[in-house]
N, C-alpha and C positions, 0 to 999 in steps of 0.2 A: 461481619459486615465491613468493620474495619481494613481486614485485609483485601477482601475484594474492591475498595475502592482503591488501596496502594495499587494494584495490578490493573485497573483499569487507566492510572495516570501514567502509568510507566508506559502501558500501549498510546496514551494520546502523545507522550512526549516521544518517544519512537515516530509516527505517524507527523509531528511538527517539523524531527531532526528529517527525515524522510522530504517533507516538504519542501525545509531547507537546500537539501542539497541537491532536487529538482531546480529552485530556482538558480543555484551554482552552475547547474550543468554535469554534477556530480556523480556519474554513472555508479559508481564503488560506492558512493554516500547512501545512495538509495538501495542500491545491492544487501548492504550487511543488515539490513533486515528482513531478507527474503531466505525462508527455507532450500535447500540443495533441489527438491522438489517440486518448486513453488509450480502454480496452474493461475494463467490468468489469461482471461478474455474482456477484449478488450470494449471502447462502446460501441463500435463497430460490427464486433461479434470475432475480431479476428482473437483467435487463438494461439496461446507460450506457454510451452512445458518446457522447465529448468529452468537453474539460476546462471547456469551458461547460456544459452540461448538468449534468453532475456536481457542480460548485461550485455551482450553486443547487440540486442536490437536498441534499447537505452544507452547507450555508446556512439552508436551510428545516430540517431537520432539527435543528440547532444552535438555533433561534430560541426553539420552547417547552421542552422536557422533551429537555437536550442528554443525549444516549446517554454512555457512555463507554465504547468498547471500545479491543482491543489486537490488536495481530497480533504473536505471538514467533517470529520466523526458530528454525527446528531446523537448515536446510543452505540457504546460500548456494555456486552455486556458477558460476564465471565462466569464459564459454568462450572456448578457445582462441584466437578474432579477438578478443576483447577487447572486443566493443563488447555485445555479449548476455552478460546474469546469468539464472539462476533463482535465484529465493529461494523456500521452501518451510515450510512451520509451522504451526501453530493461532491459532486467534482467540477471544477471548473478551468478555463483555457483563460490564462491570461492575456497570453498574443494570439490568441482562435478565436473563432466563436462557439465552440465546444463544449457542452455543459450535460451534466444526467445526474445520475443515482450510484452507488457502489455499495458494493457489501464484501468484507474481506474474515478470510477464517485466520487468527493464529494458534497458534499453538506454541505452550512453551518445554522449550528443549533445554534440558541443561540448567535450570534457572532460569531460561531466557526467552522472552517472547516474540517469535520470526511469525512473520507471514506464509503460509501454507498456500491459502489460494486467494484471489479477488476477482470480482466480477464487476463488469460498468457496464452503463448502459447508458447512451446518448440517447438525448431528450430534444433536440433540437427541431 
């Protein structure tokens, strides 16, 4: 039990530093936590396959008018093989009015826990 709470704070402080460097503008900040593969749709519905593509849509995005949102985990939870998390929670636009739901798979590689895929969903 012990351990799986060590592995669920590691993903919330990953998902904080993540946070962080959204509010930076830090396209590579947010990056080194995403899988080579990563899949994310967004709340829109529009969809990103790769951790190249992504980092220049988050790059380009960052360049004029940088957004600032968040994503707050409500339940982390890490299964049994230990190498798959779900994280689960709302997201919110600080300069938008943009706000939903998200759900993100990681998985850890190497010791290390990346984001695989994530899903949002505006609620607005």
């Amino acid at each position: 039990m012990e351990q799986k709470q060590n592995e669920i704070n590691i993903i919330q402080a990953s998902r904080e530093n993540s946070n962080a460097a959204i509010r930076k503008a830090d396209a590579a900040g947010v990056a080194q936590y995403w899988m080579d593969d990563i899949i994310v749709i967004s709340g829109e519905g529009g969809q990103y396959a790769g951790k190249k593509l992504l980092l220049e849509v988050f790059t380009e995005m960052f360049e004029d008018h940088p957004p600032v949102f968040e994503r707050i985990p409500t339940k982390i939870t890490i299964g049994d093989n230990g190498i798959l998390a779900w994280e689960t929670g709302e997201w919110n636009y600080k300069t938008e009015k943009f706000r939903g739901n998200y759900s993100a798979m990681w998985r850890k590689v190497k010791g290390r826990w990346l984001t695989q895929s994530e899903l949002f969903v505006s609620l607005d």
